[in-house]
Backbone as JSON Lines, residues from 0, in Angstrom:
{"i":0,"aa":"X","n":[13.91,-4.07,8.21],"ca":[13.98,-5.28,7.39],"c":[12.65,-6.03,7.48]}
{"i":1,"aa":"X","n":[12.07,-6.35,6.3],"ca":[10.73,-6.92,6.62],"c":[10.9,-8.69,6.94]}
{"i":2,"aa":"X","n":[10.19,-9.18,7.82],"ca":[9.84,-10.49,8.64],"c":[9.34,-11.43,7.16]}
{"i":3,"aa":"X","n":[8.12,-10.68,7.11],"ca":[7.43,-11.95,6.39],"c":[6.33,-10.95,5.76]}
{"i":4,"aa":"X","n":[5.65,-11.36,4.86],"ca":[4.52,-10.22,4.11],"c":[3.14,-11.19,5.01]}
{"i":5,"aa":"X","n":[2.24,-10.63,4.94],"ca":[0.74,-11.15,5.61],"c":[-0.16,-11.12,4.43]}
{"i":6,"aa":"X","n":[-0.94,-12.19,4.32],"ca":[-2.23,-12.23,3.84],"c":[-3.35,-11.67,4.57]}
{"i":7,"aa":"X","n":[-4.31,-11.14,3.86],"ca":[-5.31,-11.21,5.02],"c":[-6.21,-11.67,6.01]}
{"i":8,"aa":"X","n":[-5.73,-13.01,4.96],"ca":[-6.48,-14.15,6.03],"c":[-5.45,-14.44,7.53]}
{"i":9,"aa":"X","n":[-4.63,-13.99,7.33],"ca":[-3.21,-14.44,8.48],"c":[-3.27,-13.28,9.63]}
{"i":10,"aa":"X","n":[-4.23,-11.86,8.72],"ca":[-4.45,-11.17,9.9],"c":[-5.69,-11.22,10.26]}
{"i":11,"aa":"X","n":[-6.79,-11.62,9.6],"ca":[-7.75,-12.02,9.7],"c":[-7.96,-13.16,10.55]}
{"i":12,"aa":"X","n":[-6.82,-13.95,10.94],"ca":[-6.47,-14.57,11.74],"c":[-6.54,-14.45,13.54]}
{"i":13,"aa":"X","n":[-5.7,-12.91,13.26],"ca":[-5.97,-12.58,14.85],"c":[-6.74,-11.82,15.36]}
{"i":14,"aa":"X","n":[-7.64,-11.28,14.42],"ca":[-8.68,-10.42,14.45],"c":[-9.63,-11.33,15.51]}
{"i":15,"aa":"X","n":[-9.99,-12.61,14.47],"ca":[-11.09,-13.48,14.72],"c":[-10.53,-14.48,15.98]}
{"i":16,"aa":"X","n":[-9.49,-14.63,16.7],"ca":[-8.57,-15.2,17.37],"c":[-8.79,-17.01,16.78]}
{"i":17,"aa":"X","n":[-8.29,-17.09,15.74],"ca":[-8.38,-18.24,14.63],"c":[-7.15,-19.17,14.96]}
{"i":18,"aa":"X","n":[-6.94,-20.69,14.97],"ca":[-6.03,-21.54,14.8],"c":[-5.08,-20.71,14.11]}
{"i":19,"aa":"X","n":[-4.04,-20.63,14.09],"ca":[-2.56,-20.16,13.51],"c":[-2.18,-18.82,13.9]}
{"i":20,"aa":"X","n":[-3.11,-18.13,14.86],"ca":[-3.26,-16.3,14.86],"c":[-1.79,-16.49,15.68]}
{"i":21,"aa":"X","n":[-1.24,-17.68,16.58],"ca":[-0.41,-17.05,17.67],"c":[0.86,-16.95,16.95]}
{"i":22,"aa":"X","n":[1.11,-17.92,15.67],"ca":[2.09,-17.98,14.73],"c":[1.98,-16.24,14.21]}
{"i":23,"aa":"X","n":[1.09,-15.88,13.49],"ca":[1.01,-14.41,12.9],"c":[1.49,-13.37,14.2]}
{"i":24,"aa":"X","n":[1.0,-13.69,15.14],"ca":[0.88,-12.77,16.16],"c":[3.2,-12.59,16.47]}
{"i":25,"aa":"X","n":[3.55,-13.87,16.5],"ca":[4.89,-14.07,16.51],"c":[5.59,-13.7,15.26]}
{"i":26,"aa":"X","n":[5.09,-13.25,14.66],"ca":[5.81,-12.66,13.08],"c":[5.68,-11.63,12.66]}
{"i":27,"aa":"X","n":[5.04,-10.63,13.84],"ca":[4.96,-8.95,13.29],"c":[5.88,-8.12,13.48]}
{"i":28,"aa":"X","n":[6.85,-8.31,13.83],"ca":[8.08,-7.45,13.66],"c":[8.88,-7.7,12.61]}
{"i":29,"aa":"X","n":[8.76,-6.05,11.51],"ca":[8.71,-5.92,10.39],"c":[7.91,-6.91,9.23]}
{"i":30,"aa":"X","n":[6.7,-6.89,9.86],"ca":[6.17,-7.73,9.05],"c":[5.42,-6.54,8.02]}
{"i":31,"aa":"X","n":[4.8,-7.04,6.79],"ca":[4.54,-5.92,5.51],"c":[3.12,-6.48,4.91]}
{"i":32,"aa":"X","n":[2.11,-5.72,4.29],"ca":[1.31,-6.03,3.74],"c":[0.7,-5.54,2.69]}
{"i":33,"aa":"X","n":[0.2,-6.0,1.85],"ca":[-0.15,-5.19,0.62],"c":[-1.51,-4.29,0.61]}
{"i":34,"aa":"X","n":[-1.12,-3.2,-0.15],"ca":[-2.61,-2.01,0.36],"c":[-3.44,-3.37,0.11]}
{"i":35,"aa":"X","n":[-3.68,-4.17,-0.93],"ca":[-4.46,-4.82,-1.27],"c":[-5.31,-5.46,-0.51]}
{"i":36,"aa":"X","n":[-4.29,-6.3,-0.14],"ca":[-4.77,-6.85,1.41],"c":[-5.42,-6.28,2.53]}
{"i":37,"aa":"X","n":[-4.34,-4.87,2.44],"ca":[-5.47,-4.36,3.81],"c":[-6.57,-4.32,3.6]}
{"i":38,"aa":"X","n":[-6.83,-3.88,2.79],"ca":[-8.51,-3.48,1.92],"c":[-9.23,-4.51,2.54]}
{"i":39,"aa":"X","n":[-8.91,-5.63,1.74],"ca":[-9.59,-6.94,1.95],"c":[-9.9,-6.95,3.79]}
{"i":40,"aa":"X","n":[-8.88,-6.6,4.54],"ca":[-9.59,-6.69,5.82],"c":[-10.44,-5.97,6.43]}
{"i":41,"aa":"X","n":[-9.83,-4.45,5.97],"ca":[-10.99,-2.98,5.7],"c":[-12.6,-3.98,5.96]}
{"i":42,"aa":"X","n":[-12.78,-4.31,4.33],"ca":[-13.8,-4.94,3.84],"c":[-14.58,-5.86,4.51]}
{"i":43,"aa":"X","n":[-13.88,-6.93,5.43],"ca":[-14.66,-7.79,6.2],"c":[-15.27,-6.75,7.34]}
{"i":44,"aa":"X","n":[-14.42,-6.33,8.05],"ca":[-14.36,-4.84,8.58],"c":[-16.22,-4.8,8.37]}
{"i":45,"aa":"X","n":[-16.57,-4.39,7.13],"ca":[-17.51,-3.42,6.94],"c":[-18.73,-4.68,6.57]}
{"i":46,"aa":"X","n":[-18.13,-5.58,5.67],"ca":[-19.46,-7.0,5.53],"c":[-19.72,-7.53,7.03]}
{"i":47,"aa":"X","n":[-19.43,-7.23,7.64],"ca":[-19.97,-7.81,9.27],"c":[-19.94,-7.06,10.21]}
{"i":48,"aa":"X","n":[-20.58,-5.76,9.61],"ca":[-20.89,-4.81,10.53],"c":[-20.5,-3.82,11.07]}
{"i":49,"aa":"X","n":[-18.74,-3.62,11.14],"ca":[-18.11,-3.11,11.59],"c":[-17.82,-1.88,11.39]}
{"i":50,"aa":"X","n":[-16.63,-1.3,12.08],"ca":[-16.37,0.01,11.18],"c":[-15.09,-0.1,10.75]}
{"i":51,"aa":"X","n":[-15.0,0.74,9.25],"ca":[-13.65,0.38,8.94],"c":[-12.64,1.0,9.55]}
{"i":52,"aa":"X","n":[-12.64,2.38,10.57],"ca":[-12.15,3.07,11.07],"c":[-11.41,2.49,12.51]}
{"i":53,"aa":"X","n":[-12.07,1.65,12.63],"ca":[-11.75,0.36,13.5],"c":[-11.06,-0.23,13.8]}
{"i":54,"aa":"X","n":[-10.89,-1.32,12.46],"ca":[-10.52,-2.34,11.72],"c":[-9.54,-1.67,11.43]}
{"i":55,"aa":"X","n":[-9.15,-0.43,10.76],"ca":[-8.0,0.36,10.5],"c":[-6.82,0.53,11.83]}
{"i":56,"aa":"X","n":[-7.42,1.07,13.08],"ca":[-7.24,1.22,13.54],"c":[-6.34,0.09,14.48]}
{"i":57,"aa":"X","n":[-6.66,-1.2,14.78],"ca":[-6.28,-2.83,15.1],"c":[-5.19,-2.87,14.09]}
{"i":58,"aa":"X","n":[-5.18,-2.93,13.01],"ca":[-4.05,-3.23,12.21],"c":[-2.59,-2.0,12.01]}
{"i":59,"aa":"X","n":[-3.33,-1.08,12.26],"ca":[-2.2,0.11,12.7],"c":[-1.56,-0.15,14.19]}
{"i":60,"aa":"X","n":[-2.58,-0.9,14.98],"ca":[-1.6,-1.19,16.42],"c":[-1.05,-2.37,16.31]}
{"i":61,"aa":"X","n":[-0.44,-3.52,15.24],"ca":[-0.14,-4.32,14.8],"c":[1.51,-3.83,14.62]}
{"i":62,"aa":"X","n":[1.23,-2.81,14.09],"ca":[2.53,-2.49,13.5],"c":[2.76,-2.89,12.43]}
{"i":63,"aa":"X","n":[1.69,-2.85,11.09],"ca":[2.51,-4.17,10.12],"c":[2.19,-2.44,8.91]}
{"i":64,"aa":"X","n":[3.25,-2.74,8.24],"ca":[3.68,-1.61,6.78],"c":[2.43,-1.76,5.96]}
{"i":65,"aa":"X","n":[2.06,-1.33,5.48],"ca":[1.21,-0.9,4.38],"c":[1.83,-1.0,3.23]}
{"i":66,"aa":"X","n":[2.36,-1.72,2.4],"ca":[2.75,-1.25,0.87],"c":[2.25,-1.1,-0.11]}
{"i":67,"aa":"X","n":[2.21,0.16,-1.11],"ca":[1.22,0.52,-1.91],"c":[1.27,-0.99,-3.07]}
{"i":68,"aa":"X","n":[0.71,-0.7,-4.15],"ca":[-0.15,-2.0,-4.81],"c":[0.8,-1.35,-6.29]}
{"i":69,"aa":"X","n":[2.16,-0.78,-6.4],"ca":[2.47,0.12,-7.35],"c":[2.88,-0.98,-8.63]}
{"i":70,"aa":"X","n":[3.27,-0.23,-9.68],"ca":[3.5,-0.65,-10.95],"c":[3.92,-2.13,-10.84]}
{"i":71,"aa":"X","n":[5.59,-1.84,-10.07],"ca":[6.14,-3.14,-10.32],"c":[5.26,-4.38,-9.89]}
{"i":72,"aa":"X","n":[4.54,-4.45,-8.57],"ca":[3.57,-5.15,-8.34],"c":[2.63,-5.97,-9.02]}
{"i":73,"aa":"X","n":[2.28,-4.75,-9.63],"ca":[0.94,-5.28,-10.45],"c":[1.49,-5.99,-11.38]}
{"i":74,"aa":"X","n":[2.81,-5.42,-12.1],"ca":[3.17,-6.52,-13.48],"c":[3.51,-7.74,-12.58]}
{"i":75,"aa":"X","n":[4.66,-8.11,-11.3],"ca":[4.57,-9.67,-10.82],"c":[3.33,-10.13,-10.77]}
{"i":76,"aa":"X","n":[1.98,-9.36,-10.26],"ca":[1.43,-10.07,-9.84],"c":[0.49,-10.86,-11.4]}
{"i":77,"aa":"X","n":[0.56,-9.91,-12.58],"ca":[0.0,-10.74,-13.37],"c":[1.05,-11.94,-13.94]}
{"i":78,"aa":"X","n":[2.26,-11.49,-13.76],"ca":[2.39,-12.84,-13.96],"c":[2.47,-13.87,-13.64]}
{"i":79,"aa":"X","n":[2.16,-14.01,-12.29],"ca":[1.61,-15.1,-11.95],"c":[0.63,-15.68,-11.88]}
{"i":80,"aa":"X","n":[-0.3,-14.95,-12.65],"ca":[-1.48,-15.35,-13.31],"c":[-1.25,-17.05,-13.62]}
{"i":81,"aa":"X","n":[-0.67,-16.68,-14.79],"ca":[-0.8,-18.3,-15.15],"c":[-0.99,-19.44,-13.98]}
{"i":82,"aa":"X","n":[0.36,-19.47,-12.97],"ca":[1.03,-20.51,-12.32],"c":[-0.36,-20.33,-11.13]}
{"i":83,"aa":"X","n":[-0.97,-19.5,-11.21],"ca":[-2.41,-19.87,-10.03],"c":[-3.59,-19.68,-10.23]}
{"i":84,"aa":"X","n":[-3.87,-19.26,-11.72],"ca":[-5.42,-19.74,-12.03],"c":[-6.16,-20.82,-12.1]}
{"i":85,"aa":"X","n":[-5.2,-21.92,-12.54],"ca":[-5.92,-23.09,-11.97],"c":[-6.18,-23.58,-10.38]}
{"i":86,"aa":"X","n":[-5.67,-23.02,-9.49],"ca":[-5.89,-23.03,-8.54],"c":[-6.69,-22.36,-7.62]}
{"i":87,"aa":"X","n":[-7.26,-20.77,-8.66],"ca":[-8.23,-19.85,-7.79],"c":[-7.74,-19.42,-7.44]}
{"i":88,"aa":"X","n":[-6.86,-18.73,-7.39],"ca":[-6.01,-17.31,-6.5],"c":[-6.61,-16.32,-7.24]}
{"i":89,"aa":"X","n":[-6.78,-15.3,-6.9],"ca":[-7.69,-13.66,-6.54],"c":[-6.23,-13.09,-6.56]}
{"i":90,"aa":"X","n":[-6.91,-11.8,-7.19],"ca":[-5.84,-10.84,-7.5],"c":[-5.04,-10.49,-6.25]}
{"i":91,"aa":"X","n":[-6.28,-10.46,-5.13],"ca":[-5.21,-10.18,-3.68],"c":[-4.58,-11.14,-3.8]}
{"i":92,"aa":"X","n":[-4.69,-11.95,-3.77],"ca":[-4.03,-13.8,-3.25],"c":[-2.62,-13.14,-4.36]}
{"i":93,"aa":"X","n":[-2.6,-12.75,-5.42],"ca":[-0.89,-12.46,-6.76],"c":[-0.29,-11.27,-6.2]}
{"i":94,"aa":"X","n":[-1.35,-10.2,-5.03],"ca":[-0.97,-9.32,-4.89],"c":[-0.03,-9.88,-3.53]}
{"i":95,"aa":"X","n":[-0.53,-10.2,-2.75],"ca":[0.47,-10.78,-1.81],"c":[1.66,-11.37,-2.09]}
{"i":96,"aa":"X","n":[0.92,-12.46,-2.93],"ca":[2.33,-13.01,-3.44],"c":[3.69,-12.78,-3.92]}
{"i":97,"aa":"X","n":[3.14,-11.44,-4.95],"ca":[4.19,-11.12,-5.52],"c":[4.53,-9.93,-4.57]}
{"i":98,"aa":"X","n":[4.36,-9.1,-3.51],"ca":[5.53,-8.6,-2.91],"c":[6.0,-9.88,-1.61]}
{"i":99,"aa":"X","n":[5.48,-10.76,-1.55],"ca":[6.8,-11.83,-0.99],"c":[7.99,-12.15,-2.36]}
{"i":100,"aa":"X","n":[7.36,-11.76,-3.38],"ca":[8.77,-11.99,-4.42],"c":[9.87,-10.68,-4.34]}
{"i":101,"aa":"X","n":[8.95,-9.67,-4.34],"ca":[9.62,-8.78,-4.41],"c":[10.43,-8.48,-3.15]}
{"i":102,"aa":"X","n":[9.7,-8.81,-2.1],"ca":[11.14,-8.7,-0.96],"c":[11.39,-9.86,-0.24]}
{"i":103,"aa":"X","n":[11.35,-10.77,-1.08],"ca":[12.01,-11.94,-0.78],"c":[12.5,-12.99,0.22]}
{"i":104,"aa":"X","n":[10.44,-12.84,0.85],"ca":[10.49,-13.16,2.33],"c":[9.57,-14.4,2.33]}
{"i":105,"aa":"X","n":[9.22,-14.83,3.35],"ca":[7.86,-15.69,3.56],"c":[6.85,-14.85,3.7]}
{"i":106,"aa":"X","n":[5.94,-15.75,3.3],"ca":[4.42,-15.14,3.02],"c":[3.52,-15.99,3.96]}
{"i":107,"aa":"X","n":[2.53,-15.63,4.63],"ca":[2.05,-16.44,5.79],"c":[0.32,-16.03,5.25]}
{"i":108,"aa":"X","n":[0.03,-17.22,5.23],"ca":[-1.42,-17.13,4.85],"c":[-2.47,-18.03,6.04]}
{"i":109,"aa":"X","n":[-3.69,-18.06,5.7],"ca":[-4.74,-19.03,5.91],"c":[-4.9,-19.79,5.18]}
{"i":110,"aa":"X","n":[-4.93,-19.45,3.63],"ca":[-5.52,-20.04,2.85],"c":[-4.87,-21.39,2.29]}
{"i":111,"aa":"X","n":[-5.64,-22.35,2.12],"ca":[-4.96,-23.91,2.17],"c":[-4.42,-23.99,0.95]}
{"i":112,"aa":"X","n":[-5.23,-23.01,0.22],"ca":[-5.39,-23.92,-1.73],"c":[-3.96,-23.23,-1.51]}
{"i":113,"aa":"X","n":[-3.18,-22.24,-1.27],"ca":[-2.19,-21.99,-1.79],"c":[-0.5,-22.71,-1.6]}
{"i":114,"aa":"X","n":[-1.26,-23.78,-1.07],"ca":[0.08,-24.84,-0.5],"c":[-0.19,-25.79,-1.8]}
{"i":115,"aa":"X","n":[-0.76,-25.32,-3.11],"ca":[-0.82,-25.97,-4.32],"c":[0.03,-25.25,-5.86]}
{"i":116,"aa":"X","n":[0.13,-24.09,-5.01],"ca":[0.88,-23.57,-5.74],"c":[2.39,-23.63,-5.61]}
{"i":117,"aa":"X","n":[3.06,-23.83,-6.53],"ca":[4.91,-23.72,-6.43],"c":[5.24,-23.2,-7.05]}
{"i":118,"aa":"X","n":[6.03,-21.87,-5.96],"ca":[7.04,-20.68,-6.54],"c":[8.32,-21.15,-5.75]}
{"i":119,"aa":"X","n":[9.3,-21.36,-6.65],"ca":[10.08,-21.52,-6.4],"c":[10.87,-20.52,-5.53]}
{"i":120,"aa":"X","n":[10.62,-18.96,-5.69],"ca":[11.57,-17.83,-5.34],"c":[11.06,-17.64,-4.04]}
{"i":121,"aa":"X","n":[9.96,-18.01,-3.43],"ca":[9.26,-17.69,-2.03],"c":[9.17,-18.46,-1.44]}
{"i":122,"aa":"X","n":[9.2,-18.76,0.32],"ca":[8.09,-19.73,1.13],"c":[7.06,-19.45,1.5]}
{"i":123,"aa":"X","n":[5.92,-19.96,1.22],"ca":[4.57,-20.07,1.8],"c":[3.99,-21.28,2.68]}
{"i":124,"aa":"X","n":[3.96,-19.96,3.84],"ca":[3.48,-20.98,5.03],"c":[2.34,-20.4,5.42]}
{"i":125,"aa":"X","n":[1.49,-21.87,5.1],"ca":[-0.13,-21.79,5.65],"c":[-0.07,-22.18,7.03]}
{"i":126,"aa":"X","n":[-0.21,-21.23,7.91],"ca":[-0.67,-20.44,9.68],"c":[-1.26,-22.03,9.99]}
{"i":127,"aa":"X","n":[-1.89,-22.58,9.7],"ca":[-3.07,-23.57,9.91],"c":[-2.07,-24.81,10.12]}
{"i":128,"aa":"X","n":[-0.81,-24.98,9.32],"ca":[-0.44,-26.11,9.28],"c":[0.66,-26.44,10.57]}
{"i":129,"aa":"X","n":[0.45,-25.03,11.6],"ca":[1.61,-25.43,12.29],"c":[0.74,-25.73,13.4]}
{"i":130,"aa":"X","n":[-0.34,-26.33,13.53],"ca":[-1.1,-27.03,14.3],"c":[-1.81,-28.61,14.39]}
């Protein structure tokens, strides 16, 4: 049964041992993430030097699911296009989002701007605020 879906900033969180990581760190059983996302951490992974084989490797001893980025996905996630372009959400940022719709969990982020957005069908809890 999945916990809560992760952003990458939420694992990016305990990577960097960041304000809110001990909250993420307490929410990985069955916790889920979108290929998308992983990428995105892959990626820092590799913009600061690292290796992604690594970085792969840390998030596989996490224990957190991988879920592919498939059809149904991609159509939630454009539609939530609308309800967060004025706010700057990134395709990862709809991709996350929308599998917290799709399995109908909390979504745990870093990112602040997204405590501006309201979806009614999800909770989003920004890591940061429980400090």
């Amino acid at each position: 049964m999945t916990s809560v879906v992760l952003d990458a900033s939420a694992v990016l969180a305990i990577v960097n041992a960041e304000p809110g990581a001990d909250l993420v760190r307490a929410s990985l059983a069955g916790a889920v993430m979108s290929a998308v996302n992983y990428s995105e951490v892959l990626k820092k992974a590799v913009e600061h030097g690292g290796a992604r084989e690594v970085a792969a490797a840390f998030v596989q001893g996490l224990s957190i699911a991988i879920i592919p980025f498939d059809e149904a996905l991609a159509a939630v996630s454009a539609d939530l296009y609308p309800q967060t372009k004025q706010h700057g959400l990134s395709l990862a940022d709809r991709a996350c989002l929308a599998l917290g719709i799709q399995r109908g969990c909390t979504v745990l982020t870093a990112d602040s701007k997204w405590k501006r957005v309201s979806l009614s069908s999800i909770k989003v809890k920004v890591i940061r605020d429980a400090h």
